[in-house]
PDBQT receptor file of N, H, CA, C and O in Angstrom, charges set to zero:
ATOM      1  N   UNK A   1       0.525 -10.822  13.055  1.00  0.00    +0.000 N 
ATOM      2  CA  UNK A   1       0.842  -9.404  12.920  1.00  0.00    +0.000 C 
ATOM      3  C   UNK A   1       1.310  -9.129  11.493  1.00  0.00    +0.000 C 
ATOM      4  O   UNK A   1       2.054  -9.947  10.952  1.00  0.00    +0.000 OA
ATOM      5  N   UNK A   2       0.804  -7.700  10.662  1.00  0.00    +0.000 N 
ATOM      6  H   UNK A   2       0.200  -7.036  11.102  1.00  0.00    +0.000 HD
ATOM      7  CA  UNK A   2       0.823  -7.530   9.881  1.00  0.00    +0.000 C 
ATOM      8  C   UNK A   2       2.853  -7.696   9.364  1.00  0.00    +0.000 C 
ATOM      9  O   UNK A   2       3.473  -7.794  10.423  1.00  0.00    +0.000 OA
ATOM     10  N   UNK A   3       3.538  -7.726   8.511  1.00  0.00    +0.000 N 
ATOM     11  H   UNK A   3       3.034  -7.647   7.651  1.00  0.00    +0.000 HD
ATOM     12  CA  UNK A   3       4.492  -7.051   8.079  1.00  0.00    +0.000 C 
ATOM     13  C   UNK A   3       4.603  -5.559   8.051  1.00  0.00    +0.000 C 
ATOM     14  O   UNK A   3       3.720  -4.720   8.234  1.00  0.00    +0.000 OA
ATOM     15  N   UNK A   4       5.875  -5.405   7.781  1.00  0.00    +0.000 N 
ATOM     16  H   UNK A   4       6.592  -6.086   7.632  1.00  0.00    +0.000 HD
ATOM     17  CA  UNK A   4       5.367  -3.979   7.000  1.00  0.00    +0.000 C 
ATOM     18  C   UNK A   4       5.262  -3.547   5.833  1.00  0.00    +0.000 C 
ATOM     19  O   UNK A   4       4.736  -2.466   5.566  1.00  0.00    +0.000 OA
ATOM     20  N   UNK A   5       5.765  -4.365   4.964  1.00  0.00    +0.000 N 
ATOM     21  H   UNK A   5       6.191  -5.242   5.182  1.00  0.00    +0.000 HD
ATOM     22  CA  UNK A   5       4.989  -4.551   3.337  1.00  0.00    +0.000 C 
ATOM     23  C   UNK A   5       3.931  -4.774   3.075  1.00  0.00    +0.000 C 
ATOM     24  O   UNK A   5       3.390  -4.521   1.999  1.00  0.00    +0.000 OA
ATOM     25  N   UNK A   6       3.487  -5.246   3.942  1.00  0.00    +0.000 N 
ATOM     26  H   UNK A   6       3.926  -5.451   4.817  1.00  0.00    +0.000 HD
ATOM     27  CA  UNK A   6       2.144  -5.646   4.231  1.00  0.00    +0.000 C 
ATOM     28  C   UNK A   6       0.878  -4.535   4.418  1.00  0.00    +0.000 C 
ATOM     29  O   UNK A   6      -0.182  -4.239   3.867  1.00  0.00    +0.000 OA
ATOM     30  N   UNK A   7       1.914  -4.022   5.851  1.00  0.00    +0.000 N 
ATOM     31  H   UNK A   7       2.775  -4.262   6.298  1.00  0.00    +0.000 HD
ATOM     32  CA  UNK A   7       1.138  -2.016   5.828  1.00  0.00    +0.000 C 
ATOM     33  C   UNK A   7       1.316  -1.277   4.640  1.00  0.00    +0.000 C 
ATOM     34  O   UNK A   7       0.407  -0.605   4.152  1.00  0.00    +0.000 OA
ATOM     35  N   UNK A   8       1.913  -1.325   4.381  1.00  0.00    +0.000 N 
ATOM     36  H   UNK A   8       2.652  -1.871   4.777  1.00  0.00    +0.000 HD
ATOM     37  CA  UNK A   8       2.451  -0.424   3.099  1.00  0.00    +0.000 C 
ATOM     38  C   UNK A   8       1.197  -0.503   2.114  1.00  0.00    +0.000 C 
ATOM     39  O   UNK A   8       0.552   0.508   1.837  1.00  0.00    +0.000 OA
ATOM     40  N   UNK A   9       0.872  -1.837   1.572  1.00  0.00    +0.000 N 
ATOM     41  H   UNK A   9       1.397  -2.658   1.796  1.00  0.00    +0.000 HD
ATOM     42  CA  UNK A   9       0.091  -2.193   0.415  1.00  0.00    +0.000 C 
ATOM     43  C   UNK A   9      -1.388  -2.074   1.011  1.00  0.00    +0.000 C 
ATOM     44  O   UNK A   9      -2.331  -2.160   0.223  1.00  0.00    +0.000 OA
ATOM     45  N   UNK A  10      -1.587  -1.909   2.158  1.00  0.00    +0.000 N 
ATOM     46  H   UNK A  10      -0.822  -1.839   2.798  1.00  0.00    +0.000 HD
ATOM     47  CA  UNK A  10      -3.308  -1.781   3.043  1.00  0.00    +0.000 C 
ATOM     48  C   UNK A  10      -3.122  -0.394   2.523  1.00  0.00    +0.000 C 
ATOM     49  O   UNK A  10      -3.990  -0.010   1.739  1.00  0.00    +0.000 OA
ATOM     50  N   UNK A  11      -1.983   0.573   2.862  1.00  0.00    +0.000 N 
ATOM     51  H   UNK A  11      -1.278   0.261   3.499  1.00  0.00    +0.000 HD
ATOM     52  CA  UNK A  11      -2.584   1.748   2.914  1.00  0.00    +0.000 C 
ATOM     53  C   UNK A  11      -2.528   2.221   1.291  1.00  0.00    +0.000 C 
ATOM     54  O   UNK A  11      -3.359   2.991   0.809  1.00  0.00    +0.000 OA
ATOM     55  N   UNK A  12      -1.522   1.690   0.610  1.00  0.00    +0.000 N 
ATOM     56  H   UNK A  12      -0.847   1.064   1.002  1.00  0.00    +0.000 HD
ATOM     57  CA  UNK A  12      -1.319   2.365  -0.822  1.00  0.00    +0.000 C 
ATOM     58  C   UNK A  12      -3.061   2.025  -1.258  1.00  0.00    +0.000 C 
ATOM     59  O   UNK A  12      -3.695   2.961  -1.745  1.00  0.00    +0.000 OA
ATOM     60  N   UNK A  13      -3.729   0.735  -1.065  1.00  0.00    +0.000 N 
ATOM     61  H   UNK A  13      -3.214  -0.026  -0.669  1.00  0.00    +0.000 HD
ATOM     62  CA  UNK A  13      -5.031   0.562  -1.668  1.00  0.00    +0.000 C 
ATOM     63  C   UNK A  13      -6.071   1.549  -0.817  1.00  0.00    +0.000 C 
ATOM     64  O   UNK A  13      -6.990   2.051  -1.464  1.00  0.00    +0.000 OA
ATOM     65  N   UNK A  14      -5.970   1.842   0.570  1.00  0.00    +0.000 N 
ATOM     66  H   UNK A  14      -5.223   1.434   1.096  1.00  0.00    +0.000 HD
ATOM     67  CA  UNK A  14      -6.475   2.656   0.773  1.00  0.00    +0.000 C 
ATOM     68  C   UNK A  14      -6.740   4.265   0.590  1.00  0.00    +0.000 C 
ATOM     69  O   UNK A  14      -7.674   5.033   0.824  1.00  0.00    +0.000 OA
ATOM     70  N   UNK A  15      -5.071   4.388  -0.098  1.00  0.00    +0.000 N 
ATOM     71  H   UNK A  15      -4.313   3.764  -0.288  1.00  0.00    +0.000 HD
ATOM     72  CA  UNK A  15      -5.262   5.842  -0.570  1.00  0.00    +0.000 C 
ATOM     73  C   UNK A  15      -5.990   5.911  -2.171  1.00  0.00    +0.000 C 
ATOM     74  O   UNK A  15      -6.515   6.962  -2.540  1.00  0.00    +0.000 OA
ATOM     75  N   UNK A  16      -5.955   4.480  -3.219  1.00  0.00    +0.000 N 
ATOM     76  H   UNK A  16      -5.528   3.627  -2.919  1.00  0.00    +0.000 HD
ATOM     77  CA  UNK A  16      -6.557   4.675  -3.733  1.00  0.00    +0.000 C 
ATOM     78  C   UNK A  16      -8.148   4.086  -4.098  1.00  0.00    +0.000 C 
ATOM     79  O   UNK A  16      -8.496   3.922  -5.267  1.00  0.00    +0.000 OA
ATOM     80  N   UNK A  17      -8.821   3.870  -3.233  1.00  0.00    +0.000 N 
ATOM     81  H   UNK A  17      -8.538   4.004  -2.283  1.00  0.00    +0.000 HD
ATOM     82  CA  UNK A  17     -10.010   3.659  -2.663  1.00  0.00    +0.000 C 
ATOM     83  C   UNK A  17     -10.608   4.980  -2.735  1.00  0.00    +0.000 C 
ATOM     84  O   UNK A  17     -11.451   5.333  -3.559  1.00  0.00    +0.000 OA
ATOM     85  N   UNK A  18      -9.777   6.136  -1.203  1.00  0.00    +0.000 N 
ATOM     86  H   UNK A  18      -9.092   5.850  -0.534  1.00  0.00    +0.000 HD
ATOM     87  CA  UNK A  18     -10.302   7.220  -1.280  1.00  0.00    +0.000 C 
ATOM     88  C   UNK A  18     -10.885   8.571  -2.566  1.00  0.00    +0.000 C 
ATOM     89  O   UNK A  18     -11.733   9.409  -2.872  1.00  0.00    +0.000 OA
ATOM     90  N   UNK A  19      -9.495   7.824  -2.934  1.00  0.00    +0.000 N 
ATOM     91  H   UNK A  19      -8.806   7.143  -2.686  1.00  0.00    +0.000 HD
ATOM     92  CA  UNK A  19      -9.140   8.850  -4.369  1.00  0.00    +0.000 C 
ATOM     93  C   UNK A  19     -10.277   8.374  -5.047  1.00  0.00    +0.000 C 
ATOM     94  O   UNK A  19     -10.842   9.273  -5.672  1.00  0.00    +0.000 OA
ATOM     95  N   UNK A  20     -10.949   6.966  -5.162  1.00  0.00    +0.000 N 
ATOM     96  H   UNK A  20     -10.490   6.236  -4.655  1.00  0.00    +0.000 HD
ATOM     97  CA  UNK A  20     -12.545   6.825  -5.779  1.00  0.00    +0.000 C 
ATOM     98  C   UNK A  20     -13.569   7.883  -5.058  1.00  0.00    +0.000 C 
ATOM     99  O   UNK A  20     -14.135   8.897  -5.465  1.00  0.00    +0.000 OA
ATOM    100  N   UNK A  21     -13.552   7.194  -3.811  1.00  0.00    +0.000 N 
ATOM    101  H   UNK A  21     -13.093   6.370  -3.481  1.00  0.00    +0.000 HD
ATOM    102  CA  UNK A  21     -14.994   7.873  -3.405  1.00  0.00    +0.000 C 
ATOM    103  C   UNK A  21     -14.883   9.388  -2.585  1.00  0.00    +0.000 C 
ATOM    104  O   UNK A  21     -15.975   9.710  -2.117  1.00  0.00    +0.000 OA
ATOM    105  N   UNK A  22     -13.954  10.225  -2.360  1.00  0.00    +0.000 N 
ATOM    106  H   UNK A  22     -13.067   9.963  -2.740  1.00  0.00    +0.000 HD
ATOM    107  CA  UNK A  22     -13.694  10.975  -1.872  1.00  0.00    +0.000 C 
ATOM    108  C   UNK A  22     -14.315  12.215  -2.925  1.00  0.00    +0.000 C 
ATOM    109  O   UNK A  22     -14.602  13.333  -2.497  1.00  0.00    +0.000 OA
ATOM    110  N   UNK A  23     -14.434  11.897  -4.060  1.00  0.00    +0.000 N 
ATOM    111  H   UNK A  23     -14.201  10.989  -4.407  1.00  0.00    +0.000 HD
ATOM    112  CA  UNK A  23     -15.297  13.043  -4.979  1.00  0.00    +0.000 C 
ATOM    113  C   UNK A  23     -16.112  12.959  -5.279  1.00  0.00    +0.000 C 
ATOM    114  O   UNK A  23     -16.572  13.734  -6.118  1.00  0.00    +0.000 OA
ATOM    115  N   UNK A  24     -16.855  11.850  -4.712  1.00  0.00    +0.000 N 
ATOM    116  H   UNK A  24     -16.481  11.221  -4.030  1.00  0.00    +0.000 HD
ATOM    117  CA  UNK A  24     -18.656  11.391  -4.520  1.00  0.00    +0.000 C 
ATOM    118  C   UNK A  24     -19.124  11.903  -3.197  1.00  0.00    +0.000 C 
ATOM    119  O   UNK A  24     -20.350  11.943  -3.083  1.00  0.00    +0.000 OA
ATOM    120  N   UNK A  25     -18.464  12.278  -2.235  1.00  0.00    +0.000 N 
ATOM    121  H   UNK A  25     -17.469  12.246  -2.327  1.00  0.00    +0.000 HD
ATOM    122  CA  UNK A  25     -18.486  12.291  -0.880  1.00  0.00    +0.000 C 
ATOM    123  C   UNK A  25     -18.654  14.230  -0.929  1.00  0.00    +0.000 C 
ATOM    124  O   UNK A  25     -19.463  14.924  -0.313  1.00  0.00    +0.000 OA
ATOM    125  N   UNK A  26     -17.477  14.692  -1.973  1.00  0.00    +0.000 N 
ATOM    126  H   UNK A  26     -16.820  14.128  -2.473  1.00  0.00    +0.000 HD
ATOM    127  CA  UNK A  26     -17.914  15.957  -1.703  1.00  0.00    +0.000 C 
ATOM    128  C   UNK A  26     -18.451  16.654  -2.853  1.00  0.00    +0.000 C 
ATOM    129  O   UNK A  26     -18.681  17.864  -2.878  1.00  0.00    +0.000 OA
ATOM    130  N   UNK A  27     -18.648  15.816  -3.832  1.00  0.00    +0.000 N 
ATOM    131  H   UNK A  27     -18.461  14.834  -3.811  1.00  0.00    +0.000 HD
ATOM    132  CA  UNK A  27     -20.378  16.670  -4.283  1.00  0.00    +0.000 C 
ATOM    133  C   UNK A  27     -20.891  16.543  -4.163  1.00  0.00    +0.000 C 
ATOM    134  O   UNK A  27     -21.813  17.250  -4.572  1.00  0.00    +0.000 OA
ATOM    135  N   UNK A  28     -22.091  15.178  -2.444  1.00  0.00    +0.000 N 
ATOM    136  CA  UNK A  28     -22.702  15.330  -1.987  1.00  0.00    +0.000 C 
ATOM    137  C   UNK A  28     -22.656  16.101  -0.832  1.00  0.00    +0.000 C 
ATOM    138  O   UNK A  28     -23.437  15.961   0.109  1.00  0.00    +0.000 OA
ATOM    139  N   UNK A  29     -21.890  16.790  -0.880  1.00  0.00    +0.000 N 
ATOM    140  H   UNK A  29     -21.256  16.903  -1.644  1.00  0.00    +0.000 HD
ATOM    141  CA  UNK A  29     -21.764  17.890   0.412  1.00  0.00    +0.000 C 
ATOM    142  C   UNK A  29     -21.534  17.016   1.691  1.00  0.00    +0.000 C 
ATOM    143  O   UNK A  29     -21.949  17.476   2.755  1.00  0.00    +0.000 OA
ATOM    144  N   UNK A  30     -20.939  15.848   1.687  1.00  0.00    +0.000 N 
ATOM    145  H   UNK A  30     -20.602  15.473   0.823  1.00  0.00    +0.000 HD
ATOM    146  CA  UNK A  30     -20.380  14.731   3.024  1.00  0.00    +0.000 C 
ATOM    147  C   UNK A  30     -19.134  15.469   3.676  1.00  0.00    +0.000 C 
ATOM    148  O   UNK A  30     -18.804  15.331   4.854  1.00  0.00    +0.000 OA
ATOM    149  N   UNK A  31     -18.385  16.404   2.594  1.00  0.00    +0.000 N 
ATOM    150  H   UNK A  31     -18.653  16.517   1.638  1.00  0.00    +0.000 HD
ATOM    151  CA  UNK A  31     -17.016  16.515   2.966  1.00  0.00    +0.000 C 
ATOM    152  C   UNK A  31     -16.521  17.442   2.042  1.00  0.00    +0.000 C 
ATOM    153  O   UNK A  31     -16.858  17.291   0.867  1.00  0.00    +0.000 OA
ATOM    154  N   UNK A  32     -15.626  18.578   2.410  1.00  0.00    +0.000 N 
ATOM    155  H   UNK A  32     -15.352  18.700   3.364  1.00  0.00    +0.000 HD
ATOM    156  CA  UNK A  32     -15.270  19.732   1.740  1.00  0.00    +0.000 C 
ATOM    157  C   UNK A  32     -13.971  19.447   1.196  1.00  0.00    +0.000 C 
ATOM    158  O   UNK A  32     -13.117  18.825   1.826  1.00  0.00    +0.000 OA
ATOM    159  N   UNK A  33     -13.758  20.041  -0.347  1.00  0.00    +0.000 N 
ATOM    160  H   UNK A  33     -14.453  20.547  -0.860  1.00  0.00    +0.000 HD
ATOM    161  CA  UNK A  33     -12.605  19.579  -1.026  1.00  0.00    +0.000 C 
ATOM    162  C   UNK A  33     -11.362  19.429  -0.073  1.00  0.00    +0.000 C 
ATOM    163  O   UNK A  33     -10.638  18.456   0.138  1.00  0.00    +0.000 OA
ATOM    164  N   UNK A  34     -11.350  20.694   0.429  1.00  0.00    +0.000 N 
ATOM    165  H   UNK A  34     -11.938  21.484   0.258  1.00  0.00    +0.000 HD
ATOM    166  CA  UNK A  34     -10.262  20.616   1.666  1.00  0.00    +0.000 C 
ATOM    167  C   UNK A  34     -10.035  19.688   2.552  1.00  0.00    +0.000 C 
ATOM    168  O   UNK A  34      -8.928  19.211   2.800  1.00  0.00    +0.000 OA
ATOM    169  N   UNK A  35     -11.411  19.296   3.234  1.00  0.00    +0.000 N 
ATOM    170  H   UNK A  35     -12.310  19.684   3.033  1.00  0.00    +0.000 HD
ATOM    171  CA  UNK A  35     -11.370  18.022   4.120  1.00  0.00    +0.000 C 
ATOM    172  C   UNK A  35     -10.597  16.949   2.698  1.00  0.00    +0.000 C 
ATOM    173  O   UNK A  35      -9.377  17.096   2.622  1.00  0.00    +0.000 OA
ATOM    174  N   UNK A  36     -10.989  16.323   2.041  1.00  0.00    +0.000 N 
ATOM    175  H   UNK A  36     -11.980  16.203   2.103  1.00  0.00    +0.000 HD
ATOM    176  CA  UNK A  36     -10.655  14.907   1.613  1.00  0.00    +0.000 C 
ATOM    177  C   UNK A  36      -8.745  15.288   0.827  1.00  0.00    +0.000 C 
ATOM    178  O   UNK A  36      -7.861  14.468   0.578  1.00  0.00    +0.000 OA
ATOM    179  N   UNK A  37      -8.733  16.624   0.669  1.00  0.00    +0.000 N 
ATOM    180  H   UNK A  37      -9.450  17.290   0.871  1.00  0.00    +0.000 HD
ATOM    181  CA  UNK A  37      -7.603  16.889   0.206  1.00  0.00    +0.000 C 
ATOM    182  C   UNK A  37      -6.522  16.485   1.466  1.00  0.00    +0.000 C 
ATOM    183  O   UNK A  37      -5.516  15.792   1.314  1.00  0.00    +0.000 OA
ATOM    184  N   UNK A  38      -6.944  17.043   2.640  1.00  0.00    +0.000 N 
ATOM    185  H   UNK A  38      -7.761  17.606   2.763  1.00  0.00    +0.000 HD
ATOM    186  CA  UNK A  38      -6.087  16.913   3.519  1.00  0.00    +0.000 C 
ATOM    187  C   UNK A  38      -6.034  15.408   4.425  1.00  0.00    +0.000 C 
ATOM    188  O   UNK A  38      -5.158  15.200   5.265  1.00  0.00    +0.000 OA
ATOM    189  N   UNK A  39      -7.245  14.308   4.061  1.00  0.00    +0.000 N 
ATOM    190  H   UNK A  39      -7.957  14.478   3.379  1.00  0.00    +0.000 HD
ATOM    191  CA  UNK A  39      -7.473  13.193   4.048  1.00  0.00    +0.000 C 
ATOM    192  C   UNK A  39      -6.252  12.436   3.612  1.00  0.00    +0.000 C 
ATOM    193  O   UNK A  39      -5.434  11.760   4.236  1.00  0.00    +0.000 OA
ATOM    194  N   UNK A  40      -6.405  12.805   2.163  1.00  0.00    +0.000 N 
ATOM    195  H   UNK A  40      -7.071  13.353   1.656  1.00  0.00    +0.000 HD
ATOM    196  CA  UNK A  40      -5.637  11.962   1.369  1.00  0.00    +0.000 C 
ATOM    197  C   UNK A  40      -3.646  12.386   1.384  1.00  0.00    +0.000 C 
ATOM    198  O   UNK A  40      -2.714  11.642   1.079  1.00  0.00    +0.000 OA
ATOM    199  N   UNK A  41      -3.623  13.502   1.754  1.00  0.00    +0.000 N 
ATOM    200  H   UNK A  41      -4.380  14.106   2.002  1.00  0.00    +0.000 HD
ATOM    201  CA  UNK A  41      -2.269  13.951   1.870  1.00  0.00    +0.000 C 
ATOM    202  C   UNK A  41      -1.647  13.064   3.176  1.00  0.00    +0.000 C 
ATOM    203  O   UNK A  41      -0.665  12.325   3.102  1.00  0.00    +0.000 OA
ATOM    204  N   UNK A  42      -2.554  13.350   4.533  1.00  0.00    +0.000 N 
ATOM    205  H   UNK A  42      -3.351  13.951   4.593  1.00  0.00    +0.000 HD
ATOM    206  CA  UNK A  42      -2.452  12.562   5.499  1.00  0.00    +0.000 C 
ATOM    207  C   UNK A  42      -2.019  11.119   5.621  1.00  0.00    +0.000 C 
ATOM    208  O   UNK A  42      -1.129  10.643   6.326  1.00  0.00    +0.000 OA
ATOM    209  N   UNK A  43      -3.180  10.291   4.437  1.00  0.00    +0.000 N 
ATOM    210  H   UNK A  43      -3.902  10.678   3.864  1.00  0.00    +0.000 HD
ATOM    211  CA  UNK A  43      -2.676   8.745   4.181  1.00  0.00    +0.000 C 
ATOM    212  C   UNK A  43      -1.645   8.737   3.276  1.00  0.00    +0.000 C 
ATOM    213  O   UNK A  43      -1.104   7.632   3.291  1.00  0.00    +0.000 OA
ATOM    214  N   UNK A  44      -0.987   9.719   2.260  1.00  0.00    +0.000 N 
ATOM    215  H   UNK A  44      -1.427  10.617   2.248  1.00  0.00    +0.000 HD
ATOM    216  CA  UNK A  44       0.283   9.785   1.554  1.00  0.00    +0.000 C 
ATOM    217  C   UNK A  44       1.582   9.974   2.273  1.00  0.00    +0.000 C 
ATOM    218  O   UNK A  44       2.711   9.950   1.783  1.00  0.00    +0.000 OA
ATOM    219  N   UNK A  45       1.230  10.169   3.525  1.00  0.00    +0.000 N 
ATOM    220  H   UNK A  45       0.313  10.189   3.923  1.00  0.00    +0.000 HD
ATOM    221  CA  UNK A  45       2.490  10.994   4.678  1.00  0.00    +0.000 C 
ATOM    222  C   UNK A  45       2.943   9.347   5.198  1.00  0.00    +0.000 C 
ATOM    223  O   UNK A  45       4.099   8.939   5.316  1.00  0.00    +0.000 OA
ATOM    224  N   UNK A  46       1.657   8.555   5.464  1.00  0.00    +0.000 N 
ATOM    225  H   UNK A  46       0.718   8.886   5.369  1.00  0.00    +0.000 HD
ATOM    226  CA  UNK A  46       2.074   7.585   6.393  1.00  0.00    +0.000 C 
ATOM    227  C   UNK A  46       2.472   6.633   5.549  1.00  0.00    +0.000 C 
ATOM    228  O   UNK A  46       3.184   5.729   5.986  1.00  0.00    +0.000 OA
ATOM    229  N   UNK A  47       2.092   6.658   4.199  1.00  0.00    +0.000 N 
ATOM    230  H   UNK A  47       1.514   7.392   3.844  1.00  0.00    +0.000 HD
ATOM    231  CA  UNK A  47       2.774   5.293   2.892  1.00  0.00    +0.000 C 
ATOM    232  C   UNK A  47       3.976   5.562   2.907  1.00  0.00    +0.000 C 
ATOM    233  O   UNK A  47       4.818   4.707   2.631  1.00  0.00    +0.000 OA
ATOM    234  N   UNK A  48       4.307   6.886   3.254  1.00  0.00    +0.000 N 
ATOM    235  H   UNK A  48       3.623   7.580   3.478  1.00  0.00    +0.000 HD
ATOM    236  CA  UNK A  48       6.226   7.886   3.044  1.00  0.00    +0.000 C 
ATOM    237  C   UNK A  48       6.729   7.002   4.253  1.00  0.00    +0.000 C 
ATOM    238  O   UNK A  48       7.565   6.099   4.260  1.00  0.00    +0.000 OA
ATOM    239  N   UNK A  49       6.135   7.418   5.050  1.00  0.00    +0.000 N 
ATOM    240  H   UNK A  49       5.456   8.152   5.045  1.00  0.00    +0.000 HD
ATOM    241  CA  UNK A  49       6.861   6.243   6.264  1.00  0.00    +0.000 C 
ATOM    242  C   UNK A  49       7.156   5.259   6.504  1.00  0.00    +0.000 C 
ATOM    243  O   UNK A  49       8.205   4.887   7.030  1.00  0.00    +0.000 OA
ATOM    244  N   UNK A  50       5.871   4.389   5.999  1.00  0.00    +0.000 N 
ATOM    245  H   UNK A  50       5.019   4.691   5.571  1.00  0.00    +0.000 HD
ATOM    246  CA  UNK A  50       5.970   3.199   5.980  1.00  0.00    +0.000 C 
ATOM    247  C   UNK A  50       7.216   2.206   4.849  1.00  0.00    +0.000 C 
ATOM    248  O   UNK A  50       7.814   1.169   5.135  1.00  0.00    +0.000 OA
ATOM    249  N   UNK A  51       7.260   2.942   3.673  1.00  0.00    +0.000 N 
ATOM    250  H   UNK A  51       6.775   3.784   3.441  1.00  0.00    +0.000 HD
ATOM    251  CA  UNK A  51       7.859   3.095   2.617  1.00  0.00    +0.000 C 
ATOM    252  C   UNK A  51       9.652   3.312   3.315  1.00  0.00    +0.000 C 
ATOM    253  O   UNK A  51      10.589   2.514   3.363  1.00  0.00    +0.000 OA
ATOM    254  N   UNK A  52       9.549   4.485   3.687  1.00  0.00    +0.000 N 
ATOM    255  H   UNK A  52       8.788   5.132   3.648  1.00  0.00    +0.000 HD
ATOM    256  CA  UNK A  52      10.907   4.284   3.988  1.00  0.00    +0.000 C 
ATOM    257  C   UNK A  52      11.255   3.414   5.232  1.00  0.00    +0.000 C 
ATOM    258  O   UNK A  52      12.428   3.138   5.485  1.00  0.00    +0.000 OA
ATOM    259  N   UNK A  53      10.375   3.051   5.888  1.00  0.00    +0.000 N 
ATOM    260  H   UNK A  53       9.422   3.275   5.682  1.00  0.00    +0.000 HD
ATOM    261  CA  UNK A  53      10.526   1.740   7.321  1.00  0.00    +0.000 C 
ATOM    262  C   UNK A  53      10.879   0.353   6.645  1.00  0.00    +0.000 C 
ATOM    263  O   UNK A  53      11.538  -0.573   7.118  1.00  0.00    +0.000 OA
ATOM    264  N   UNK A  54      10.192   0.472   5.270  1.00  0.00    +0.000 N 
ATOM    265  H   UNK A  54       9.656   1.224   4.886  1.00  0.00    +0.000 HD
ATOM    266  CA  UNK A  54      10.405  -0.875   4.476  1.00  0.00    +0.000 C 
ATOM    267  C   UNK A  54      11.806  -1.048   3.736  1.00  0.00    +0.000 C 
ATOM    268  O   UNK A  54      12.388  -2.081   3.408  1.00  0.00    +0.000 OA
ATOM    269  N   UNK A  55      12.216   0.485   3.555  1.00  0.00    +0.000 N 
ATOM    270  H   UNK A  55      11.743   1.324   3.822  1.00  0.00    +0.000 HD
ATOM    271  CA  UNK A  55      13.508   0.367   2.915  1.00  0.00    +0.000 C 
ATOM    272  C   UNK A  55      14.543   0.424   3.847  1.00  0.00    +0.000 C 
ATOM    273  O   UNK A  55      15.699   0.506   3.433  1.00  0.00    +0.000 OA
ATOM    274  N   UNK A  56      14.273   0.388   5.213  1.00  0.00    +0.000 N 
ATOM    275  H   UNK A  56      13.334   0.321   5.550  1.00  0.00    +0.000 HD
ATOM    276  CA  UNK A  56      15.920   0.388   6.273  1.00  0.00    +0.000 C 
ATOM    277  C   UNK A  56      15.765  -1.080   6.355  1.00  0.00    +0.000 C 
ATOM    278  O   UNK A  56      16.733  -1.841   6.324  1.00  0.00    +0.000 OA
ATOM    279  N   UNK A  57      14.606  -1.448   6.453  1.00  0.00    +0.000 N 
ATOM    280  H   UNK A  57      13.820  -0.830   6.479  1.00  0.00    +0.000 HD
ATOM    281  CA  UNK A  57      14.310  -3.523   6.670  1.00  0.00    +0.000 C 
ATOM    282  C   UNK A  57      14.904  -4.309   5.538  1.00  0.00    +0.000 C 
ATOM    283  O   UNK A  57      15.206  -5.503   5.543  1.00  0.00    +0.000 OA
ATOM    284  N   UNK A  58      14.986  -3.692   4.852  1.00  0.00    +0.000 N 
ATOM    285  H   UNK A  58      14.741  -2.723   4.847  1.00  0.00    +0.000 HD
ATOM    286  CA  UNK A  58      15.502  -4.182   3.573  1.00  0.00    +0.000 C 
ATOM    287  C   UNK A  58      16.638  -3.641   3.149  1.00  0.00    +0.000 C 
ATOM    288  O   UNK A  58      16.802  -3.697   1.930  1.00  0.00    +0.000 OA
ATOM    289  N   UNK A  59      17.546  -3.090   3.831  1.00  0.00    +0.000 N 
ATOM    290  H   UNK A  59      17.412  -3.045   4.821  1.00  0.00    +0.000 HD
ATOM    291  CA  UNK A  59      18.801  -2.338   3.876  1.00  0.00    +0.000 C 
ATOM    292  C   UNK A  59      19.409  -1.314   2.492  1.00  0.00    +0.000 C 
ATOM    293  O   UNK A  59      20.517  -1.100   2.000  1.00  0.00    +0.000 OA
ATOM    294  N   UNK A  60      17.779  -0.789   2.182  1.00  0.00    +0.000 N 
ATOM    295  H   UNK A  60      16.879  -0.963   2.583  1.00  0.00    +0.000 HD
ATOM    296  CA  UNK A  60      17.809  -0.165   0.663  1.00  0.00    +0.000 C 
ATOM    297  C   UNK A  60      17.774   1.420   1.506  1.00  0.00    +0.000 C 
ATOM    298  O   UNK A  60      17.485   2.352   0.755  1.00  0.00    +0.000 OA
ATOM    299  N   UNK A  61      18.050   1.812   3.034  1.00  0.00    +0.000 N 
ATOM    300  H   UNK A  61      18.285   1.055   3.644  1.00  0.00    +0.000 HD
ATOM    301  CA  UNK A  61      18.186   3.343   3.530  1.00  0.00    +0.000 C 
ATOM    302  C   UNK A  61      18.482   3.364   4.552  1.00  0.00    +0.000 C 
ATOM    303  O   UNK A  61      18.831   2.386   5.213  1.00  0.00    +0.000 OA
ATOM    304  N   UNK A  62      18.412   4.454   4.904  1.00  0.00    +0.000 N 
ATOM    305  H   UNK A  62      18.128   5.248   4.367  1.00  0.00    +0.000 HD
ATOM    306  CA  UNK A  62      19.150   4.760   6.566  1.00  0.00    +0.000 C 
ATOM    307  C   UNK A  62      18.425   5.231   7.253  1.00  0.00    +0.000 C 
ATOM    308  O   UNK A  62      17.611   6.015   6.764  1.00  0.00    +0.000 OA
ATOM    309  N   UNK A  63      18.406   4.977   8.595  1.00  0.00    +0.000 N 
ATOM    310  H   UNK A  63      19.067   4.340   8.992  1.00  0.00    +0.000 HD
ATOM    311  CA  UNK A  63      17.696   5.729   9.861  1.00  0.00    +0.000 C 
ATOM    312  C   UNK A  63      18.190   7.051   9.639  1.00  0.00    +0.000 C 
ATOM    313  O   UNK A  63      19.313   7.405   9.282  1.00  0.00    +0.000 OA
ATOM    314  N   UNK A  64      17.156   7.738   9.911  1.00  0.00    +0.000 N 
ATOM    315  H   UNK A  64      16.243   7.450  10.201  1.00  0.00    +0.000 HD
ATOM    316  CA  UNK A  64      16.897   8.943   9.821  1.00  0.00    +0.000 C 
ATOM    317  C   UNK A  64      17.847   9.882  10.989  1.00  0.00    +0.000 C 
ATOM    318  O   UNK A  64      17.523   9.608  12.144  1.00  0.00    +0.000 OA
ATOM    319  N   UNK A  65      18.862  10.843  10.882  1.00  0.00    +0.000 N 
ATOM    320  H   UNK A  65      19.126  11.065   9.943  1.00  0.00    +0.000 HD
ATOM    321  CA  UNK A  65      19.903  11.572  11.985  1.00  0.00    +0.000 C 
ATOM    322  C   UNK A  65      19.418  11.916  13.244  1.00  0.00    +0.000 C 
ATOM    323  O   UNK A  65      20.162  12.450  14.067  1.00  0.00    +0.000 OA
TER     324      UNK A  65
């Protein structure tokens, strides 16, 4: 089973993967700026999470109230 530093660094390369091909995708008309905009905000939401899941494991934050 993964860590969660582990998740963290799958998705940080996956958000910038997208950020490659996500503007090949929509000037072939695959996907509307909006779609990959809201793509990529989506995989930035869950690095925030994961990110701060990594910092209560590592006693660098706090559970959330």
């Amino acid at each position: 089973m993964a860590t969660t530093l582990q998740k963290l660094k799958c998705i940080q390369r996956e958000i910038s993967f997208r950020k490659l091909v996500y503007p090949m995708r929509v000037s072939k008309g695959g996907m509307t700026q909006a779609e990959a905009d809201a793509e990529i905000a989506t995989m930035q939401e869950i690095a925030k999470d994961y990110s701060d899941l990594y910092n209560i494991e590592i006693g660098q934050g706090e559970l959330p109230l």
